[in-house]
MIDOSE-1310 file (N, C-alpha, C; in nm, 2 decimals, decimal comma, always signed):
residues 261
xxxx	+4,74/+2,25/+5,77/+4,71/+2,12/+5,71/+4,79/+2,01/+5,79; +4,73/+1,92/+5,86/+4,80/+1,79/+5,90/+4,84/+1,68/+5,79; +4,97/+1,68/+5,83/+5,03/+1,58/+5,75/+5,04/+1,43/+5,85; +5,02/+1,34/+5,73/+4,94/+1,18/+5,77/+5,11/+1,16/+5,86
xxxx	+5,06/+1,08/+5,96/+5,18/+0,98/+6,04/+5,29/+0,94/+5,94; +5,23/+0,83/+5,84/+5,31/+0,79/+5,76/+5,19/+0,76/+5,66; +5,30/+0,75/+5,53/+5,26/+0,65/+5,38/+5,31/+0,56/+5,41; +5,22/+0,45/+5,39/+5,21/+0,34/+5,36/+5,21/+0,23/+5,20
xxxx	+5,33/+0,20/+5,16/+5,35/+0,22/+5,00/+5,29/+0,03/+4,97; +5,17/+0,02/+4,93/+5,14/-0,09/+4,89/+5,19/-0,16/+4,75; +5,21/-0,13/+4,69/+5,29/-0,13/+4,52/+5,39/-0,08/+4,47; +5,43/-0,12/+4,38/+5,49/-0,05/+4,30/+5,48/+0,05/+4,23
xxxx	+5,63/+0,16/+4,18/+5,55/+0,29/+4,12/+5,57/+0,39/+4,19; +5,61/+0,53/+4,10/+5,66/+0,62/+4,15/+5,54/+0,68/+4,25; +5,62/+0,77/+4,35/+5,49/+0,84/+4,47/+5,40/+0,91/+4,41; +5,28/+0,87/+4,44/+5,13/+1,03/+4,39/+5,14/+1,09/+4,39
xxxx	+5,14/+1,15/+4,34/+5,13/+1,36/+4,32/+4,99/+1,41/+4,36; +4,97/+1,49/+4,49/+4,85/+1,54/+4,50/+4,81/+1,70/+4,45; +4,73/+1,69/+4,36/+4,70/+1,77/+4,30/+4,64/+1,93/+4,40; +4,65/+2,10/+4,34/+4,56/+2,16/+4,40/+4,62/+2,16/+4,55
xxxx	+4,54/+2,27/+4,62/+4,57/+2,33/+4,73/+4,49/+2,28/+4,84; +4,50/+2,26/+5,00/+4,45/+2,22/+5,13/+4,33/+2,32/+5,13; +4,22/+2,27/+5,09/+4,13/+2,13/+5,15/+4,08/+2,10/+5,00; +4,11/+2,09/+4,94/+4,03/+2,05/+4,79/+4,18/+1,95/+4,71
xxxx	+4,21/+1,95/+4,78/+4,36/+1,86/+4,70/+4,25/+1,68/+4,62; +4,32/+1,68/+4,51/+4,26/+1,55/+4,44/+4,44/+1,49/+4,41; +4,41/+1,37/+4,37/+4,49/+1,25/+4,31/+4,45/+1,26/+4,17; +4,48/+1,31/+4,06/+4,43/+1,30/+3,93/+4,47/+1,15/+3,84
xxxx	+4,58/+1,13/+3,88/+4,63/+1,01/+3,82/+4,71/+0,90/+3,98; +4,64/+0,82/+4,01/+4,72/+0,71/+4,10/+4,84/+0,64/+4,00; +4,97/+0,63/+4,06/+5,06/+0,61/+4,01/+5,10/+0,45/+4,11; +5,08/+0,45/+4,21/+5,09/+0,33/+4,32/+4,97/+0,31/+4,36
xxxx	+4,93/+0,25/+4,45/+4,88/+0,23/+4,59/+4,91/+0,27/+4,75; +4,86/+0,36/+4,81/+4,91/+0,38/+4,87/+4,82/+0,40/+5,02; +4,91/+0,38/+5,15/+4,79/+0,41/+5,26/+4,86/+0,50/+5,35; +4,71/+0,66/+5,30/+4,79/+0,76/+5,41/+4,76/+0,74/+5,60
xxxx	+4,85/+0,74/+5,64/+4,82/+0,67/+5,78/+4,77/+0,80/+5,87; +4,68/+0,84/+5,97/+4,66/+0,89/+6,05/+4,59/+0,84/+6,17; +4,69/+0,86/+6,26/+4,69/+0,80/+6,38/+4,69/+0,91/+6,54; +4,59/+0,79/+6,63/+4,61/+0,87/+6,75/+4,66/+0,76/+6,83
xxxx	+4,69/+0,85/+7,00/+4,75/+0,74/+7,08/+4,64/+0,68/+7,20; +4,63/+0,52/+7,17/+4,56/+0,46/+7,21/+4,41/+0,47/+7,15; +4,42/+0,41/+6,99/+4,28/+0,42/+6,92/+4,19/+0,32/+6,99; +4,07/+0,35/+6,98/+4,00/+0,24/+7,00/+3,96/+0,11/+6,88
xxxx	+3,97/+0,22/+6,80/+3,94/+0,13/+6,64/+4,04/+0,15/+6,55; +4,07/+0,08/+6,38/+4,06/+0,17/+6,30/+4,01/+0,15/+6,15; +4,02/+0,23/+6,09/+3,92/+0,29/+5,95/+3,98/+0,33/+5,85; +3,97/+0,25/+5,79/+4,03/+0,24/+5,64/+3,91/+0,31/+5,57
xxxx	+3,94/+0,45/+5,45/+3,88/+0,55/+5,46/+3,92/+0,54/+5,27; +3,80/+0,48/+5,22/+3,78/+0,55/+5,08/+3,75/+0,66/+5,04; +3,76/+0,74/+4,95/+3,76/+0,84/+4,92/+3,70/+0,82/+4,75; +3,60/+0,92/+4,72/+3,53/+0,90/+4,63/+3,59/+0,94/+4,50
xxxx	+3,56/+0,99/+4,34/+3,58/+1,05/+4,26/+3,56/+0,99/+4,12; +3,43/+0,88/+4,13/+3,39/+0,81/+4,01/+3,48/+0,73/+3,93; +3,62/+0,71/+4,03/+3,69/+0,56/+3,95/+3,78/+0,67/+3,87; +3,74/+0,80/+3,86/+3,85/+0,86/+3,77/+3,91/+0,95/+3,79
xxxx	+3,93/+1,01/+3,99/+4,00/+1,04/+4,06/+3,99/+1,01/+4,19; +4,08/+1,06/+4,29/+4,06/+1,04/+4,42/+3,99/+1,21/+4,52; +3,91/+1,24/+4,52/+3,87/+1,34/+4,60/+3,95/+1,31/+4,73; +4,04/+1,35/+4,74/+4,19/+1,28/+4,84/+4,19/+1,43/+5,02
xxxx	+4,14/+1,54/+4,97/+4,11/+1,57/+5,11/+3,93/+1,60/+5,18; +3,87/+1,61/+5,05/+3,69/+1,64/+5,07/+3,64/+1,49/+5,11; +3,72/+1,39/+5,13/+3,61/+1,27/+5,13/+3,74/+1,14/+5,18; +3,90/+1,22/+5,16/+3,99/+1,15/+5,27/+4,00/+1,22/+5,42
xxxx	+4,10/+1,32/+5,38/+4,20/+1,32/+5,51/+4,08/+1,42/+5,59; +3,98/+1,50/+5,53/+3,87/+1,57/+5,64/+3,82/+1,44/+5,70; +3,81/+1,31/+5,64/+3,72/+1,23/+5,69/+3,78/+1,15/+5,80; +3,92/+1,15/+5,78/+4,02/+1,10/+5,86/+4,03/+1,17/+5,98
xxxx	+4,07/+1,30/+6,01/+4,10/+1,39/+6,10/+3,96/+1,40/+6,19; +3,88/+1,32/+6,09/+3,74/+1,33/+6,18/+3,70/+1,24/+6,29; +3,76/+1,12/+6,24/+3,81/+0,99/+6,28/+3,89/+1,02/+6,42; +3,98/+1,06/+6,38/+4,09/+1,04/+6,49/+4,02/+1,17/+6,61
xxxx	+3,94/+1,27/+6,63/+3,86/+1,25/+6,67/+3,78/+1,24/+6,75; +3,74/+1,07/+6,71/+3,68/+1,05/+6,78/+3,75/+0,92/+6,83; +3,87/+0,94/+6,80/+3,95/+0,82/+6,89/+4,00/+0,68/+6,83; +3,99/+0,70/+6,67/+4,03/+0,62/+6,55/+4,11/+0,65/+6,51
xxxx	+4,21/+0,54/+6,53/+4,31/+0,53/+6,40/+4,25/+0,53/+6,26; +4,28/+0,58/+6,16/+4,22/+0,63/+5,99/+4,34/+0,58/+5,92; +4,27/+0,55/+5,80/+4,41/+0,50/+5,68/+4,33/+0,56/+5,56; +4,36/+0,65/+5,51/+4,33/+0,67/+5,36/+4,39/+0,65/+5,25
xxxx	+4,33/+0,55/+5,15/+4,36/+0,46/+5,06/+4,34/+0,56/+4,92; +4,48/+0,55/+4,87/+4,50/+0,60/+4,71/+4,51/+0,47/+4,67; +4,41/+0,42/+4,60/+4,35/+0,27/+4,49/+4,38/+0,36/+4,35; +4,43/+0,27/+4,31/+4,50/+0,24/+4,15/+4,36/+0,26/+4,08
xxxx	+4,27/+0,29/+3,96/+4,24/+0,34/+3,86/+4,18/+0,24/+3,75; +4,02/+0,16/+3,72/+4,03/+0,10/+3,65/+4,03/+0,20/+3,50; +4,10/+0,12/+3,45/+4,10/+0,13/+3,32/+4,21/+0,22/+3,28; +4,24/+0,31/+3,40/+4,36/+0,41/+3,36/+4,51/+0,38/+3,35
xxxx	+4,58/+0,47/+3,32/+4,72/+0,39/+3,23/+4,76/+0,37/+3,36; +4,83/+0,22/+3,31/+4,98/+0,14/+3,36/+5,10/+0,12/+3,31; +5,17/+0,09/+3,35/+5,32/+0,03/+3,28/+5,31/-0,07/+3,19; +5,19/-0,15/+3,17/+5,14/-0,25/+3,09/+5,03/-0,19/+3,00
xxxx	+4,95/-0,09/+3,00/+4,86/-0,03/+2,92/+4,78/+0,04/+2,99; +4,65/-0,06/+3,10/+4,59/-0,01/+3,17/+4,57/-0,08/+3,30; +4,53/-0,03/+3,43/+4,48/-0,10/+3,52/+4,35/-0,20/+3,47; +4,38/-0,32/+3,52/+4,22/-0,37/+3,50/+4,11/-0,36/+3,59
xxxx	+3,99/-0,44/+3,57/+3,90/-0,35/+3,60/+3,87/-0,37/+3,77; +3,94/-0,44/+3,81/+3,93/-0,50/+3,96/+4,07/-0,44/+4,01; +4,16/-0,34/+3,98/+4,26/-0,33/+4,06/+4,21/-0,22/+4,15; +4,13/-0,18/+4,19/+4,06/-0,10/+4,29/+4,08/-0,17/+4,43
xxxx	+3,99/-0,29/+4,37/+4,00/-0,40/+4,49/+4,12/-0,50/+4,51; +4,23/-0,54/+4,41/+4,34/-0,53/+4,50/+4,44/-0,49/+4,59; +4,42/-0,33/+4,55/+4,47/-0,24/+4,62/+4,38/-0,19/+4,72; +4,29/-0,23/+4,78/+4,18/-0,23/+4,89/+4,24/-0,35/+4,97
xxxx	+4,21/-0,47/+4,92/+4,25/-0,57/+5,04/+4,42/-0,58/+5,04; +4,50/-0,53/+4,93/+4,62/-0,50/+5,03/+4,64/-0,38/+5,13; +4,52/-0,32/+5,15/+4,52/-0,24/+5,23/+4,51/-0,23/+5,40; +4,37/-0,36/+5,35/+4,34/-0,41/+5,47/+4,43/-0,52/+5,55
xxxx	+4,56/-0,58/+5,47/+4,62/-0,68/+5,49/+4,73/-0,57/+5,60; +4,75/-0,44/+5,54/+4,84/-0,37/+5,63/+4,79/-0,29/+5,73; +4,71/-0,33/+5,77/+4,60/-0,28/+5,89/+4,59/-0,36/+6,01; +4,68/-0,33/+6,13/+4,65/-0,42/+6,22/+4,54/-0,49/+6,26
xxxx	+4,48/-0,58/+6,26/+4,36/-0,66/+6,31/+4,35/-0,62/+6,50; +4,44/-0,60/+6,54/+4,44/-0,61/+6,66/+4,28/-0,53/+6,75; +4,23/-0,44/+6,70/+4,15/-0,36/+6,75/+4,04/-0,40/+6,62; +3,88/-0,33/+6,66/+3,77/-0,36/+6,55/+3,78/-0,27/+6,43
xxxx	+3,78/-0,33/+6,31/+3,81/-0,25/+6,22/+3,72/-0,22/+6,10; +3,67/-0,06/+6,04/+3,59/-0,08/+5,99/+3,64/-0,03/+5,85; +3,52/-0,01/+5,76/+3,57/+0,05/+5,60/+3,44/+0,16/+5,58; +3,52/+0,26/+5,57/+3,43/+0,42/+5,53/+3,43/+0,46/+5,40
xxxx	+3,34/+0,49/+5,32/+3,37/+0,49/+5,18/+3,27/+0,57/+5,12; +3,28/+0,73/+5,07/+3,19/+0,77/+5,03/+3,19/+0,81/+4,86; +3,08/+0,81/+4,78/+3,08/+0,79/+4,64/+3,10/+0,69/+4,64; +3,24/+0,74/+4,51/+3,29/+0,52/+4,45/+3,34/+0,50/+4,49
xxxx	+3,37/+0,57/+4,64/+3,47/+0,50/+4,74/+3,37/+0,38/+4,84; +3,25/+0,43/+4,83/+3,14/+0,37/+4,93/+3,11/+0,21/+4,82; +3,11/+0,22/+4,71/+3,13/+0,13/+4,65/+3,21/-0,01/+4,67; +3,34/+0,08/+4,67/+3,46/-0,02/+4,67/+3,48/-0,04/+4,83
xxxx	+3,43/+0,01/+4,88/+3,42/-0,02/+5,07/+3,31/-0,14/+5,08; +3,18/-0,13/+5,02/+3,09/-0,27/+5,03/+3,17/-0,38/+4,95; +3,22/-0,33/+4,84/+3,29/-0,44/+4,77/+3,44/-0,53/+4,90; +3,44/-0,44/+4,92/+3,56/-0,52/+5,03/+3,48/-0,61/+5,14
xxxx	+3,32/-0,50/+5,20/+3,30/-0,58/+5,29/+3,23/-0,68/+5,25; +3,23/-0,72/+5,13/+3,20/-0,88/+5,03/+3,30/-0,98/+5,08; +3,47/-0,94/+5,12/+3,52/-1,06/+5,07/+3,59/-1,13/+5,20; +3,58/-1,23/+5,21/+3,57/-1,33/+5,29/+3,67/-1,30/+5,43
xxxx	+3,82/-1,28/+5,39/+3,94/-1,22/+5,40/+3,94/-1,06/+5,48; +3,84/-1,04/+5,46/+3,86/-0,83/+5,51/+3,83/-0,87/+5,65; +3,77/-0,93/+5,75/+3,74/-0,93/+5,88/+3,70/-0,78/+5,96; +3,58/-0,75/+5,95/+3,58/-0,59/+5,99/+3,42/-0,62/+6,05
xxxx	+3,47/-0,50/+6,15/+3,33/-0,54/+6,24/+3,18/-0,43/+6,18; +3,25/-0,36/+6,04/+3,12/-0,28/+5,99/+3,19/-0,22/+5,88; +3,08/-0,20/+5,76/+3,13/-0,10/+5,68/+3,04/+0,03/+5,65; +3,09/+0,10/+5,65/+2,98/+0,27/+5,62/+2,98/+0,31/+5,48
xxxx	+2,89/+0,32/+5,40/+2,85/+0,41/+5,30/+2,76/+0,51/+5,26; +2,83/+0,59/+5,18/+2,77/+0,73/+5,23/+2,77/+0,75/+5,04; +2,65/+0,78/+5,00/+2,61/+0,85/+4,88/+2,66/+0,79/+4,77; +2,65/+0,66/+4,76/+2,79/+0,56/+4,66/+2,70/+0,51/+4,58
xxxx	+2,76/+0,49/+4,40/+2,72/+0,42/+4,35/+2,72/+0,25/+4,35; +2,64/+0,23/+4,48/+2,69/+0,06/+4,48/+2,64/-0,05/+4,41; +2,47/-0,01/+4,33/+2,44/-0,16/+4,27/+2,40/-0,08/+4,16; +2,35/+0,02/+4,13/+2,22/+0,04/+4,00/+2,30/+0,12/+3,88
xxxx	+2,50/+0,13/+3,89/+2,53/+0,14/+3,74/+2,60/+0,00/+3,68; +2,51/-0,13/+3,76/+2,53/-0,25/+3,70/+2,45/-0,25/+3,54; +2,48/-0,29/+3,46/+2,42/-0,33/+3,35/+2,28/-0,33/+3,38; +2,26/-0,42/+3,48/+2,13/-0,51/+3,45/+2,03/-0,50/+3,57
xxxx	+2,04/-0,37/+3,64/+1,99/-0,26/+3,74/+2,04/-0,13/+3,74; +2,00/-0,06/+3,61/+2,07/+0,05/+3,63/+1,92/+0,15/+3,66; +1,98/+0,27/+3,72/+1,85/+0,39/+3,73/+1,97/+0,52/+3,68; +1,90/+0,63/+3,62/+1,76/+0,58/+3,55/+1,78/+0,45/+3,45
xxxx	+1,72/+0,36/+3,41/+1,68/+0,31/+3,28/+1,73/+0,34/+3,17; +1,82/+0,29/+3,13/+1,86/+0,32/+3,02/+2,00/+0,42/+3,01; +2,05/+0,45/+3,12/+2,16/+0,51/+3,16/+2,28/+0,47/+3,06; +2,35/+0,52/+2,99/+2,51/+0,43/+2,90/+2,55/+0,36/+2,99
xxxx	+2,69/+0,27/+2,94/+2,73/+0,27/+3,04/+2,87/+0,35/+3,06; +2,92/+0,33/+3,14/+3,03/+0,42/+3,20/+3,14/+0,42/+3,13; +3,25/+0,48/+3,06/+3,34/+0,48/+2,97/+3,49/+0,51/+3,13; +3,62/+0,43/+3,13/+3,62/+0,31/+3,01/+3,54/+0,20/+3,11
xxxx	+3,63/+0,12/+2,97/+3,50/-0,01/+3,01/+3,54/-0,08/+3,12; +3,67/-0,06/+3,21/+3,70/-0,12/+3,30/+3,64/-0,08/+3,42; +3,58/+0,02/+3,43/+3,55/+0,09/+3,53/+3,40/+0,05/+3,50; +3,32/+0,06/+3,41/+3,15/-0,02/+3,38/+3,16/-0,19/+3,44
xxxx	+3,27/-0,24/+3,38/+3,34/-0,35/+3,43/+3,30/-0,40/+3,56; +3,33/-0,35/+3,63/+3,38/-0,32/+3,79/+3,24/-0,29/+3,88; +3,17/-0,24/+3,79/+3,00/-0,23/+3,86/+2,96/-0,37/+3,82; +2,96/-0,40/+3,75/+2,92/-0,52/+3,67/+2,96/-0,61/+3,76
xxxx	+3,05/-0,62/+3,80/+3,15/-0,73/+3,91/+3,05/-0,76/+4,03; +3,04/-0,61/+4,04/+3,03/-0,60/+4,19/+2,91/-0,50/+4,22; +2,75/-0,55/+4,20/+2,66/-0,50/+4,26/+2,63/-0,55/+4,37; +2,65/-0,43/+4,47/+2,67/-0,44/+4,63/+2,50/-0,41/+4,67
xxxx	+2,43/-0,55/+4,75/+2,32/-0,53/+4,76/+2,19/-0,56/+4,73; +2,20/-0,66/+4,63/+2,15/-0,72/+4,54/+2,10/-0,85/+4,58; +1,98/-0,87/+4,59/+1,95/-0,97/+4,60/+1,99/-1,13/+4,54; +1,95/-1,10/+4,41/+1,97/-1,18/+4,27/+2,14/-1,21/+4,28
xxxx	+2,21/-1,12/+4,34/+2,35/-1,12/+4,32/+2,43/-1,15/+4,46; +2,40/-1,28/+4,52/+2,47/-1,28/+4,69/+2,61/-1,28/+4,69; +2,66/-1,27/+4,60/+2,83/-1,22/+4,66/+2,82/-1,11/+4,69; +2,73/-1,00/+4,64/+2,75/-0,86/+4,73/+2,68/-0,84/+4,79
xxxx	+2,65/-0,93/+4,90/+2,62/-0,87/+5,03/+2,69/-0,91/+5,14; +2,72/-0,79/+5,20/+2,84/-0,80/+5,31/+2,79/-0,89/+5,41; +2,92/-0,94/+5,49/+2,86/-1,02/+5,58/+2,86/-0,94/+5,73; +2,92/-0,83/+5,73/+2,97/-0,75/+5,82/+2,82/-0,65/+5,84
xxxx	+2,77/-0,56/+5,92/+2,66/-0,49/+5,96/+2,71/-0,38/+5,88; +2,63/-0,32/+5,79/+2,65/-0,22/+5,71/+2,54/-0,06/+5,78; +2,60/+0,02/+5,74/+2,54/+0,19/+5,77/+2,55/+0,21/+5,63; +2,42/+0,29/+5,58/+2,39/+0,37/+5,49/+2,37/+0,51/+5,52
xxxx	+2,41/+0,62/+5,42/+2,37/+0,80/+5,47/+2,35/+0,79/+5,29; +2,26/+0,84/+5,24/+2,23/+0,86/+5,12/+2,11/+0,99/+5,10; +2,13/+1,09/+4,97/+2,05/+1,18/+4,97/+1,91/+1,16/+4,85; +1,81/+1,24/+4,92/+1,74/+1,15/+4,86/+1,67/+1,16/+4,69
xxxx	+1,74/+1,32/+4,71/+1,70/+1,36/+4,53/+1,83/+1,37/+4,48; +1,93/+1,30/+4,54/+2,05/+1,30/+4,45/+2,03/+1,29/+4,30; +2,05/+1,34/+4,19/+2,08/+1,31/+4,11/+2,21/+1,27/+3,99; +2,30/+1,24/+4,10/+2,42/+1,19/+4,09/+2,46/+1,06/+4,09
xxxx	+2,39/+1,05/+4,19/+2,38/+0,89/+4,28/+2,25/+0,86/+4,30; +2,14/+0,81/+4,24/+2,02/+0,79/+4,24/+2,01/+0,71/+4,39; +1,90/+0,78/+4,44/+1,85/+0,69/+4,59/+1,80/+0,55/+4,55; +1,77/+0,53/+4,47/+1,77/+0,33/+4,42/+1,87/+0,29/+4,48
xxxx	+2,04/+0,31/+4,49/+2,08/+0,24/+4,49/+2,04/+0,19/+4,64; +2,02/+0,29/+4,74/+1,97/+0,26/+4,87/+1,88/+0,17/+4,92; +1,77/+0,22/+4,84/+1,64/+0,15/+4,85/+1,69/-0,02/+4,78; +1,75/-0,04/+4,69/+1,79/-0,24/+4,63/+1,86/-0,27/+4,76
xxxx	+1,93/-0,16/+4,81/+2,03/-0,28/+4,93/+1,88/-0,27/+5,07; +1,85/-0,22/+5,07/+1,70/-0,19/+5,21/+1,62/-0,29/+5,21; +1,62/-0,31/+5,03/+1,51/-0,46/+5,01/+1,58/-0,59/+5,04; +1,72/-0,59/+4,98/+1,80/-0,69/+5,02/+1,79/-0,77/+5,19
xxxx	+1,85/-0,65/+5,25/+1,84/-0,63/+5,37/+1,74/-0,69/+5,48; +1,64/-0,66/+5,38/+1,53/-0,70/+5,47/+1,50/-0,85/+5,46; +1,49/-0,89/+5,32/+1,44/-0,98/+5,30/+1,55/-1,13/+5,29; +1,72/-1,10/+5,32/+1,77/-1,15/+5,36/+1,84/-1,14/+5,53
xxxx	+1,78/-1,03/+5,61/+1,82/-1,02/+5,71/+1,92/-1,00/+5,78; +1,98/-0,91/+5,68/+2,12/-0,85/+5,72/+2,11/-0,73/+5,78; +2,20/-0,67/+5,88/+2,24/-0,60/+5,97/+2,28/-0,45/+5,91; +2,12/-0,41/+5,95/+2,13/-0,29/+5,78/+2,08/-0,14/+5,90
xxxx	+2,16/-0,06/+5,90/+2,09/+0,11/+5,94/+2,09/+0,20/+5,83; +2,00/+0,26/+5,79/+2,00/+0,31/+5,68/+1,95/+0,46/+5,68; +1,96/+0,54/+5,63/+1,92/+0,71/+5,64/+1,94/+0,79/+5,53; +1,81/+0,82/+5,47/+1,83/+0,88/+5,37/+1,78/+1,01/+5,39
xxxx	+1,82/+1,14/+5,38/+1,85/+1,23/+5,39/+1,72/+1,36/+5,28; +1,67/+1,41/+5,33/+1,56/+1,47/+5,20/+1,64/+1,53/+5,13; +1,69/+1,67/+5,19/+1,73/+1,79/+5,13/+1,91/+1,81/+5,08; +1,99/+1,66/+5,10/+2,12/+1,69/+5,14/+2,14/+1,72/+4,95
xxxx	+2,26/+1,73/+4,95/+2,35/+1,73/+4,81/+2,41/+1,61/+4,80; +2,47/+1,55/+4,68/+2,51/+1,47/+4,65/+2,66/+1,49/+4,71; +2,73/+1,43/+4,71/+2,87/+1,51/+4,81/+2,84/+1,58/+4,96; +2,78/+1,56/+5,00/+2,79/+1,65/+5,15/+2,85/+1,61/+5,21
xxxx	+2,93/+1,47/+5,22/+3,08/+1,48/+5,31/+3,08/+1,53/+5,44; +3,17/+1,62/+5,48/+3,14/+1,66/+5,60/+3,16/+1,85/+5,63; +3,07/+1,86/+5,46/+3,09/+2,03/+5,47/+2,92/+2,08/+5,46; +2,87/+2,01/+5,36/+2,75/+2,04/+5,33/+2,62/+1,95/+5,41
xxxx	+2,62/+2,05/+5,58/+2,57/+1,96/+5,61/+2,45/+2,05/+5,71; +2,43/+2,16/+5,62/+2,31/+2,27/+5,71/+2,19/+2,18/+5,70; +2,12/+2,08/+5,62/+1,98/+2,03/+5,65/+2,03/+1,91/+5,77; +1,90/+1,88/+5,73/+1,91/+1,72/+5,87/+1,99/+1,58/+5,84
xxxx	+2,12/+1,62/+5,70/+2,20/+1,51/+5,68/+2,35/+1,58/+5,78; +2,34/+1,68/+5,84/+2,44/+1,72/+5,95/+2,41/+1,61/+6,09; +2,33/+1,49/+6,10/+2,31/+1,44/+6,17/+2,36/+1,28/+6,14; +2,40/+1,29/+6,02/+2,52/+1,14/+6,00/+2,61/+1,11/+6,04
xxxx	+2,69/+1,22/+6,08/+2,82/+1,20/+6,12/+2,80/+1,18/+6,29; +2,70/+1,21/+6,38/+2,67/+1,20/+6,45/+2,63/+1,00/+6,51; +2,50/+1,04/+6,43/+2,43/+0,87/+6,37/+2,55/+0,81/+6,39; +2,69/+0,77/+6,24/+2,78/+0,70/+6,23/+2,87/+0,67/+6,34
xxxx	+2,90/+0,77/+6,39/+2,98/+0,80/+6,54/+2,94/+0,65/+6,64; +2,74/+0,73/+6,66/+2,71/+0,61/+6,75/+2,70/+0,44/+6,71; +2,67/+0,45/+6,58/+2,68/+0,31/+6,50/+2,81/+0,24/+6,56; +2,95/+0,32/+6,51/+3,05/+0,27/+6,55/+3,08/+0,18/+6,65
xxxx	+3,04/+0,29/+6,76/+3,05/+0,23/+6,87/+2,98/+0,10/+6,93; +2,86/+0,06/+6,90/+2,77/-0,03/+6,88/+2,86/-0,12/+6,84; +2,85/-0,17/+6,69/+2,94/-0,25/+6,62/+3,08/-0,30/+6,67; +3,14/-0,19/+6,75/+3,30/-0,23/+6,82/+3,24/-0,35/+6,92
x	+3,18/-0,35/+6,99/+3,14/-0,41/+7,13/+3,20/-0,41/+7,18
């Protein structure tokens, strides 16, 4: 198991505890913020690397540090981000429902600018990756999303129809904030050229949410690659990848480089 360069301690609060054994290790409870560094010599880029687990963990090596080590690589410096928890306990009660995204752009604040930098984000990590590449401040030459709930567990586009909403409410909250993609809704759309990899009978992560940002995209003319995948699983990451979604990480690779100039 590779251990990161360095932590990077964005907050306050005792260190993370990572849960479970190498390669399935989770964050059950974020106690800080924190950014695990992995680094090579002489990156060409680097990538700030969300990691998924529906806002109410961190899938911290299936969707971080495999994703990281993937990275580096291919000649990227990688940072994977342990983001704080909406709705889950704090020293004051709870996180609220946007400290995801505080703890994202202080992430990106401790990320050299010097080279092109992007945001990788799969599940609710692909979420809170478009949500970053929303805000004004992040400067990155692309962001990647891969199988993320980004617009349709808003209230007022959800699929299916009639879906609850998400418990707690800071974390329902936080979609609500921030549907990435959306026409009707132009603060979420990135200004940065966005990659999509999405499966297409997920039923985890409904392919709507794909298809709202494609229409977006089109019809506002944003810098959209998109690939939806027939047969993948919802999680395929970079294990489950015997059908023809074993060809994203490939795709993404060349995107990158494109995007760097």
């Amino acid at each position: 198991m590779q251990q990161p360069t360095e932590i990077i301690v964005l907050s306050d609060g005792p260190a993370n505890v990572i849960q479970g054994a190498w390669p399935d290790r989770t964050i059950d409870l974020v106690t800080r913020a924190e950014l695990h560094a992995f680094r090579v010599e002489a990156p060409k880029g680097r990538v700030l690397v969300c990691a998924g687990g529906g806002y109410l963990r961190l899938m911290h090596d299936r969707e971080g540090v495999e994703v990281a080590l993937w990275l580096n690589g291919l000649g990227y410096d990688a940072y994977v981000l342990a983001h704080r928890l909406p709705g889950a306990e704090s020293p004051d009660g709870v996180w609220p429902f946007d400290i995801a995204l505080t703890d994202g752009m202080a992430a990106l604040a401790a990320i050299p600018t010097d080279l092109p930098r992007f945001v990788l984000g799969l599940s609710s990590g692909g979420h809170l990756a478009g949500t970053l590449a929303c805000q004004k401040a992040a400067d990155l030459s692309g962001v990647l999303i891969t199988y993320a709930p980004i617009n349709a567990n808003h209230r007022d586009y959800k699929a299916p129809a009639g879906k609850p909403d998400y418990p707690p409410v800071e974390k329902q909250a936080f979609y609500d904030a921030w549907p990435i993609g959306i026409a009707a809704q132009p603060h979420g759309a990135p200004a940065c050229p966005v990659f999509l990899a999405y499966a297409l009978l997920d039923e985890v992560v409904p392919v709507e949410h794909a298809l709202n940002f494609i229409k977006t995209a089109r019809d506002l003319k944003l810098d959209l690659d998109a690939h939806v995948f027939g047969q993948a699983p919802h999680g395929f990451a970079l294990r489950e990848l015997a059908g023809t979604q074993g060809s994203w990480l490939e795709l993404a690779a060349r995107w990158m480089v494109e995007k760097a100039g």
